[in-house]
C-alpha positions as MATLAB code, in Angstrom:
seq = 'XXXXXXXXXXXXXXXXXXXXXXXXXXXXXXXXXXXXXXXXXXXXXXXXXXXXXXXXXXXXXXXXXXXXXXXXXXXXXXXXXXXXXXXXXXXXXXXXXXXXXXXXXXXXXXXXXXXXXXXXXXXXXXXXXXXXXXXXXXXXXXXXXXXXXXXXXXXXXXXXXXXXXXXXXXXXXXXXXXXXXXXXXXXXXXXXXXXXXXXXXXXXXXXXXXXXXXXXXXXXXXXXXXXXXXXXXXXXXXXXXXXXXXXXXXXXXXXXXXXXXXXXXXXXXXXXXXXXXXXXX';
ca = [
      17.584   -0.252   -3.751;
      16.340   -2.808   -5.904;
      16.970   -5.665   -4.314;
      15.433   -3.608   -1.405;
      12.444   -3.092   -3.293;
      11.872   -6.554   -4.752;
      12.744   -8.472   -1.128;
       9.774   -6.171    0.309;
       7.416   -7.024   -2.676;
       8.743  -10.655   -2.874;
       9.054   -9.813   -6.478;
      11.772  -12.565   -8.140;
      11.900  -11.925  -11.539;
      15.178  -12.421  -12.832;
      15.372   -9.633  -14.954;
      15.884   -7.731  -11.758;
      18.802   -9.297  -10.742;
      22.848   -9.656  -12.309;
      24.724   -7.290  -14.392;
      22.569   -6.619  -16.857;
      19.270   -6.349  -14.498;
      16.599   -3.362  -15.019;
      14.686   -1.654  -12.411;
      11.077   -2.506  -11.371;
       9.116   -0.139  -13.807;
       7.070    0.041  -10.632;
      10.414    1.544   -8.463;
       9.963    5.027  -11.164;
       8.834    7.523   -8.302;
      11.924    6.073   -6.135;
      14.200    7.397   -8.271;
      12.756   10.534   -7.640;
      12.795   11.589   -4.017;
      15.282   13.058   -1.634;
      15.970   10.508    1.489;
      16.358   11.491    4.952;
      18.670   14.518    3.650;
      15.944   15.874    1.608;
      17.417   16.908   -2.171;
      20.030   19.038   -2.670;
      19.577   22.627   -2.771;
      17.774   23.994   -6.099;
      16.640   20.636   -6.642;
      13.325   19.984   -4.727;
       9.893   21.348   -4.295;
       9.562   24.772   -6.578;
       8.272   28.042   -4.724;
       5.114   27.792   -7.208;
       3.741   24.800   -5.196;
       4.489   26.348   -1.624;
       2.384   28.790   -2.877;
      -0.230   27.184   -4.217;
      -0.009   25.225   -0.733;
      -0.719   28.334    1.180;
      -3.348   29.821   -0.651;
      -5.351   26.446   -0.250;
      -4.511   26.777    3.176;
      -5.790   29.851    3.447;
      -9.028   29.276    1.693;
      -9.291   26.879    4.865;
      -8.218   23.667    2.994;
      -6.027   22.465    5.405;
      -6.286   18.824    5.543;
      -5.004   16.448    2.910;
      -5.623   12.891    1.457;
      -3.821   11.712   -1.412;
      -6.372    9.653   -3.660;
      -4.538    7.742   -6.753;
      -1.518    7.940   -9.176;
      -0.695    7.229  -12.395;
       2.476    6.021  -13.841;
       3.788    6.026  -17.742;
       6.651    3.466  -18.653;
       8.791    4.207  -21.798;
      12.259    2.965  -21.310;
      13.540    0.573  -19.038;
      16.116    1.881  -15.815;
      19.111    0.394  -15.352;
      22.018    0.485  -12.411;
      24.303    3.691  -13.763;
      21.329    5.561  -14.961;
      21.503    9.313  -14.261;
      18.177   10.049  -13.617;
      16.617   13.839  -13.515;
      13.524   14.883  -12.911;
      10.820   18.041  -13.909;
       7.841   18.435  -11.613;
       4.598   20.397  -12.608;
       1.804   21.631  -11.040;
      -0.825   19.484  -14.005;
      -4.172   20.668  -12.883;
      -6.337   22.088   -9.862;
      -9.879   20.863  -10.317;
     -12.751   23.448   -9.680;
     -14.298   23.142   -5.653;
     -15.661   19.819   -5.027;
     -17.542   18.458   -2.005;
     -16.818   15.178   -0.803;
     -17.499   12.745    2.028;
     -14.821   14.517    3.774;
     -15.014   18.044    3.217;
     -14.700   20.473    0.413;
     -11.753   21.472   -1.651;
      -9.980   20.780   -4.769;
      -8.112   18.104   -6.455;
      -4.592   18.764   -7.265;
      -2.541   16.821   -9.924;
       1.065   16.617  -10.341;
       3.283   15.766  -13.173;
       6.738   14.633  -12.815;
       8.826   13.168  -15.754;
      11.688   11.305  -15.056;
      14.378   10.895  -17.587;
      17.519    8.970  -17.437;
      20.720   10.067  -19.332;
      18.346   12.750  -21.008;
      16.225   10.604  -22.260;
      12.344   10.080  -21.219;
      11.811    7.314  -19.247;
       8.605    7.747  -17.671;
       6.012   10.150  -16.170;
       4.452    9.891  -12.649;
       1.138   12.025  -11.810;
       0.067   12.244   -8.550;
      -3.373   13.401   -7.450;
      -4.562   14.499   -3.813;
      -7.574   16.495   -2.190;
      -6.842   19.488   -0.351;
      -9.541   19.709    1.518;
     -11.379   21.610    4.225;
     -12.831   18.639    6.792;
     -16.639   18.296    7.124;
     -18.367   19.179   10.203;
     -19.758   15.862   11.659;
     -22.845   15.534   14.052;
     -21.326   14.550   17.046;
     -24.423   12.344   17.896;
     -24.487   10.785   14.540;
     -21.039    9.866   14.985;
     -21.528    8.393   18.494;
     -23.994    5.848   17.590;
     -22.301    5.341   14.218;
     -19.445    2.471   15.066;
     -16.486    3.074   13.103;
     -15.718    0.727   10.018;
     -13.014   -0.646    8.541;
     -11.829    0.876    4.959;
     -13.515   -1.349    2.458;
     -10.353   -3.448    0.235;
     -10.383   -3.433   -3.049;
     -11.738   -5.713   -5.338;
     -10.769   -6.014   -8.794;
     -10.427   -8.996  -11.842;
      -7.351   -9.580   -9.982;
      -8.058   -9.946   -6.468;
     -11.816  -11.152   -7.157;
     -11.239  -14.933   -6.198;
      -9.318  -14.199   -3.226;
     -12.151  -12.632   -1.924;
     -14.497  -15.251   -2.995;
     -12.395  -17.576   -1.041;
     -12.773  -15.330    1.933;
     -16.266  -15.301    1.893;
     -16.320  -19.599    1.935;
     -13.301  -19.199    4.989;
     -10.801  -20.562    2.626;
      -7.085  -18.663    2.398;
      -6.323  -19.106   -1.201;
      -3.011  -18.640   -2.778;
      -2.267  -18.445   -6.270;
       0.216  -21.266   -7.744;
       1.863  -20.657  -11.341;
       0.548  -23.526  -14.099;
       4.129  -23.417  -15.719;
       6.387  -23.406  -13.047;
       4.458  -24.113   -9.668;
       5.563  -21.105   -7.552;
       3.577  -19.613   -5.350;
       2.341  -16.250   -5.049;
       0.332  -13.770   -2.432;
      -0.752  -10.907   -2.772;
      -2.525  -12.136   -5.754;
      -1.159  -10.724   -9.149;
      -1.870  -11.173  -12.964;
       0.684  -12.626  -14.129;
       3.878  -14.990  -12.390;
       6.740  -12.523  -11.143;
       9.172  -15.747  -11.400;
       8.629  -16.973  -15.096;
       6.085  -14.803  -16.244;
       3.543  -17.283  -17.108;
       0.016  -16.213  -17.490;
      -1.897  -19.374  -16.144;
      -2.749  -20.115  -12.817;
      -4.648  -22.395  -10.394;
      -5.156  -21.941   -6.322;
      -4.031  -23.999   -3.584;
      -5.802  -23.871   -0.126;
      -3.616  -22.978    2.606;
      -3.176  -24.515    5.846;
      -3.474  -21.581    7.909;
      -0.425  -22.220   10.204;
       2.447  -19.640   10.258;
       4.902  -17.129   11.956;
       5.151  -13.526   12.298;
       7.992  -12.621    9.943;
       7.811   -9.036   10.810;
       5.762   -6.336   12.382;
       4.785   -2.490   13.510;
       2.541   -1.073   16.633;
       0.748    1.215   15.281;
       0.246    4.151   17.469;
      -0.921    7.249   15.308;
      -3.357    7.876   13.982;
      -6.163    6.310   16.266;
      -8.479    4.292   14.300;
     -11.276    2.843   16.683;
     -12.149    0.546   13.738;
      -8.641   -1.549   14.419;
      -8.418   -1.511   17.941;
      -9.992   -4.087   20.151;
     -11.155   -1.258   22.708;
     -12.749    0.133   20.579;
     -10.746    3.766   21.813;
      -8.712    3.596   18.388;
      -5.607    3.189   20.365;
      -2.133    1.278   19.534;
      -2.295   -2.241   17.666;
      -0.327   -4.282   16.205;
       0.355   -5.112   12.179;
       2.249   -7.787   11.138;
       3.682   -9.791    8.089;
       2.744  -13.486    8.852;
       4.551  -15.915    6.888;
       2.331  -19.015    6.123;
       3.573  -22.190    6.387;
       3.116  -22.922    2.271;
       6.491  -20.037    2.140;
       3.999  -16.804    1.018;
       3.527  -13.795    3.111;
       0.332  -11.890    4.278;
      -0.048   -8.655    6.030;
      -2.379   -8.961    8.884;
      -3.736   -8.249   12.591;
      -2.398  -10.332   15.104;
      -5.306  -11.003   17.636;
      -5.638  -12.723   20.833;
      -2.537  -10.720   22.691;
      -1.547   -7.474   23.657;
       0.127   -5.387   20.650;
       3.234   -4.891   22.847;
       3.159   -9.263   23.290;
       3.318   -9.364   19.691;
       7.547  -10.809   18.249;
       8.898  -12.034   15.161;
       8.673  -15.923   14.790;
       5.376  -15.930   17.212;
       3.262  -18.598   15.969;
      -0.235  -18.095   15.160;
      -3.152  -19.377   12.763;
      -5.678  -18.527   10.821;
      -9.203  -16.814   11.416;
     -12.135  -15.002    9.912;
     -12.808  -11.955   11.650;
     -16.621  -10.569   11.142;
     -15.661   -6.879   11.180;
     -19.259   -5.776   10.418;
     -22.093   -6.875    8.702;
     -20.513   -6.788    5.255;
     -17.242   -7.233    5.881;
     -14.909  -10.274    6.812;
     -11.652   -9.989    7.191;
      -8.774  -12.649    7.373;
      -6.625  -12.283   10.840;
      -4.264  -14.558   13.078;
      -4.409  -15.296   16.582;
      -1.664  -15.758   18.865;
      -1.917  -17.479   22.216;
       0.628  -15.447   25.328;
       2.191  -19.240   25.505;
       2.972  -19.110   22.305;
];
């Protein structure tokens, strides 16, 4: 599972890796769930938070959005670990309103330990929520928009370089490597320092998904919210972006496709970068 984890995140820190490796701090909440055959019996959801379930549900708060979590490090996890778990029900806010709907926030607690000792804690914080009523003519002329990303001290210049139609990746002042999405720190020798290189904008799909559901009319071409396609494009400088491919069908969309870089104007405040494909291709 960790070497799952860090091929996904392109994480290579070598203190991941070998006999004596530890876990990805990040990887806690792994640790903690069930897998396709669910936990085993005893061991997974309580009663207490079916029924809190059901009596938001029945208070019409039916719909639900998870909004952030928060996670607690205090002892590094290593292969062998026995990990258990305790799950509480933290807090359930008083009603709020919100842009979409009414309902409560619910937080979650769940401390992990490994070998009885406390490793970490993981909350978890969603909105049960009963939807708002939307004017159907508002929302007619209203276009959809895309979810505004999030920018942070981290991310801040990759943005910047967005806005000037540059694709900038970060490069590591101590050892050189490269690094997308952009991150704090170097996850191959830890250094600190950094500088940006410019790249090229050539590059291949490396992997992708159609997706089909939920519509979002704000990612489909049509406009009618239906399937498209997402897709890991791996530029030619060795980094890896997730992306829309443009210019072809979502079903002409396959793994080692080339395409290159544009700037999509999604709306008025908001440009995006995407790659186009060409059918030929």
């Amino acid at each position: 599972m960790i070497r799952h984890w860090c091929e996904a995140m392109g994480d290579t820190s070598p203190a991941y890796r070998g006999p004596a490796a530890t876990a990805p701090p990040t990887m806690l909440q792994a640790w903690t769930m069930g897998g396709l055959s669910g936990h085993p019996a005893g061991t997974g959801r309580s009663a207490a938070y079916d029924e809190m379930f059901a009596l938001l549900d029945g208070a019409g708060c039916t719909s639900v959005v998870a909004t952030d979590c928060e996670q607690e490090y205090l002892r590094p996890l290593r292969t062998g670990d026995r990990i258990t778990f305790d799950t509480v029900i933290e807090s359930v806010s008083p009603r709020k309103t919100t842009a979409l709907g009414t309902g409560y926030f619910v937080t979650t607690r769940t401390d992990v330990h490994a070998e009885g000792e406390l490793a970490g804690t993981h909350r978890f914080r969603i909105l049960k929520y009963r939807p708002a009523r939307r004017n159907n003519e508002d929302a007619e002329r209203k276009a959809p928009a895309r979810p505004r990303p999030v920018v942070n001290r981290d991310n801040v210049g990759f943005w910047a370089g967005v806005a000037e139609h540059r694709l900038l990746i970060q490069r590591c002042i101590d050892c050189a490597s490269l690094r997308f999405p952009w991150l704090p720190g170097c996850n191959t020798c830890g250094g600190a320092e950094w500088d940006t290189v410019e790249a090229s904008g050539e590059g291949t799909v490396f992997s992708h998904v159609v997706m089909h559901h939920p519509p979002f009319p704000a990612f489909a071409p049509d406009g009618d919210g239906g399937p498209y396609a997402v897709a890991l494009v791996e530029l030619a400088e060795g980094v890896r972006i997730v992306s829309n491919v443009i210019g072809v069908p979502y079903d002409r969309v396959r793994v080692g496709m080339p395409v290159h870089l544009e700037f999509l104007v999604a709306d008025p405040e908001l440009e995006l970068p995407v790659f186009r494909a060409s059918e030929s291709g």
